[in-house]
N, C-alpha and C positions, 0 to 999 in steps of 0.2 A: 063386370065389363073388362074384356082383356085389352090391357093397352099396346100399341104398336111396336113400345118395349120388350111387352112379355113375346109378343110374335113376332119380333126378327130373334128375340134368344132362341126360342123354340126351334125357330129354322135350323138356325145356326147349329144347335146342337144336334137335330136330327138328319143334318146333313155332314155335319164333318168332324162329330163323336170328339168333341173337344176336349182337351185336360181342364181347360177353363175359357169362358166368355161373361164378356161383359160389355154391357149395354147401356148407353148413356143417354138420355133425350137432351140434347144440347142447343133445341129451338129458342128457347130466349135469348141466347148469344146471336144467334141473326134474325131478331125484330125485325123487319122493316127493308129487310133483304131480298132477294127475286129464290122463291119460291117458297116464303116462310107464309107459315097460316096463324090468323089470331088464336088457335087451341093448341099450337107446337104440334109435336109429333111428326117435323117434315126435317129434322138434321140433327143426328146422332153420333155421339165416337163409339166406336166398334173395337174391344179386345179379343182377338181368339189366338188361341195357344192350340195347336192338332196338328199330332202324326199326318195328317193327309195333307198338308203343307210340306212334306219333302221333296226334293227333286224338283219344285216348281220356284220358279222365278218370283218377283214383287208382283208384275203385270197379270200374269196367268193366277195366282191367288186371290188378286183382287177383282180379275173374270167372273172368278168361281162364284166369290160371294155373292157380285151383284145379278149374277144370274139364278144364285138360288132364293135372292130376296126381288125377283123379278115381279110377283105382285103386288109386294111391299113398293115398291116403286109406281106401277101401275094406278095404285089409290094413293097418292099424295106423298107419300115418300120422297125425299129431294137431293138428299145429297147426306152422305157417308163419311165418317173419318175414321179411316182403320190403320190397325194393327194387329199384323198376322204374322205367325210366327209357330213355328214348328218346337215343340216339348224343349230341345236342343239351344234353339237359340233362347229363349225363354229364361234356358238356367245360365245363360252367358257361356254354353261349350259349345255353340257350333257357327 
């Protein structure tokens, strides 16, 4: 069974060819919260490190993601906590 996990990484990677991502199911932390479901899999922290993060701003990267995780939303997905960052900033040079 693929978990929700495995399917936002897979997005993630095949949409913006990351140096690295990583994926957290972090639904326990909001038990009891508006939009949490008794099986998790509805609030995640999000690492992606990708060249295609240049040139864009905090707002327009965080666009990008939630629009290419637009199904992942659409089925119960709730809420995101990312961290994007271009190769550059990643190593602390940009």
């Amino acid at each position: 069974m693929t978990t929700r996990a495995d399917r936002i990484r897979r997005t993630l990677e095949a949409r913006f060819a990351p140096a690295e991502v990583l994926v957290r199911d972090d639904s326990a932390r909001h038990a009891g919260h508006a939009g949490a479901a008794p099986g998790g899999e509805t609030h995640f922290d999000v690492l992606v490190v990708s060249p295609a993060f240049r040139g864009q701003g905090r707002l327009a990267r965080s666009r990008a993601v939630h629009e290419a995780l637009a199904a992942e939303f659409a089925s119960g997905l709730h809420a995101l906590s990312l961290t994007l960052r271009t190769p550059e900033e990643a190593a602390g040079s940009g």
